[in-house]
N, C-alpha and C positions, 0 to 999 in steps of 0.2 A: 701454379695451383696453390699453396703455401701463402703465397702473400693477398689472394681476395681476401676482401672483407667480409664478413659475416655477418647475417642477418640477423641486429638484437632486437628483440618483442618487449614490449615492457607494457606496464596497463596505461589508460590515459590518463590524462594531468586532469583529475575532476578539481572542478571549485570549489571550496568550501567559503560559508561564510561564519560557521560556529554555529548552526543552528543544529540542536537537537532531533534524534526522532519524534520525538512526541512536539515536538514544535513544528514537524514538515507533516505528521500528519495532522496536526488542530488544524493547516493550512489548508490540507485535504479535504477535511473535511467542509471547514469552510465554504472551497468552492464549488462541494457538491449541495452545499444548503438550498442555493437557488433552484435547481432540479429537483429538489426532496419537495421544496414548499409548493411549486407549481405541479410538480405531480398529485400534489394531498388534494390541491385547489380543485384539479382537474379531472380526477379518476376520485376524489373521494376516501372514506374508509375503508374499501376494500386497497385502497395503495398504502395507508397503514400497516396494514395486512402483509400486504407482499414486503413492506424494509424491514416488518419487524423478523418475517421470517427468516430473509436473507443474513440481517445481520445475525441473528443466533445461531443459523447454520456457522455465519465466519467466525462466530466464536468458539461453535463447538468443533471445527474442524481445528483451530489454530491450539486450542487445547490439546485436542488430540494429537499432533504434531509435536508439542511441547513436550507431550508424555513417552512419548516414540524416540523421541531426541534427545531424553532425558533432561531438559532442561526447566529452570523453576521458573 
């Protein structure tokens, strides 16, 4: 009983290549450019409408978050 081995956990081995947050999301965003544009194409300014809302919602939630978390 003494001598099993025991099960060690550890996280996994991510890859890094040195790339920033703000560098993986400009990439983000990037690839959702194509979907943004053909949505405007295709639904018009009311699709306008709907990114701008959503993104202000993500803004004001991530704010609020911020301020919950206490962080600047």
């Amino acid at each position: 009983m003494l001598n099993q081995k025991l099960f060690v956990g550890s996280h996994a081995p991510y890859w890094q290549n040195g790339s920033s947050i703000s560098g993986k999301s400009y990439h983000i965003m990037l690839a959702a450019l194509p979907a943004v544009v053909f949505g405007i194409y295709q639904y018009g300014v009311p699709a306008v409408g709907v990114l701008a809302f959503s993104m202000s919602f993500a803004m004001i939630w991530e704010l609020i978050m911020n301020i919950l978390m206490k962080r600047p």
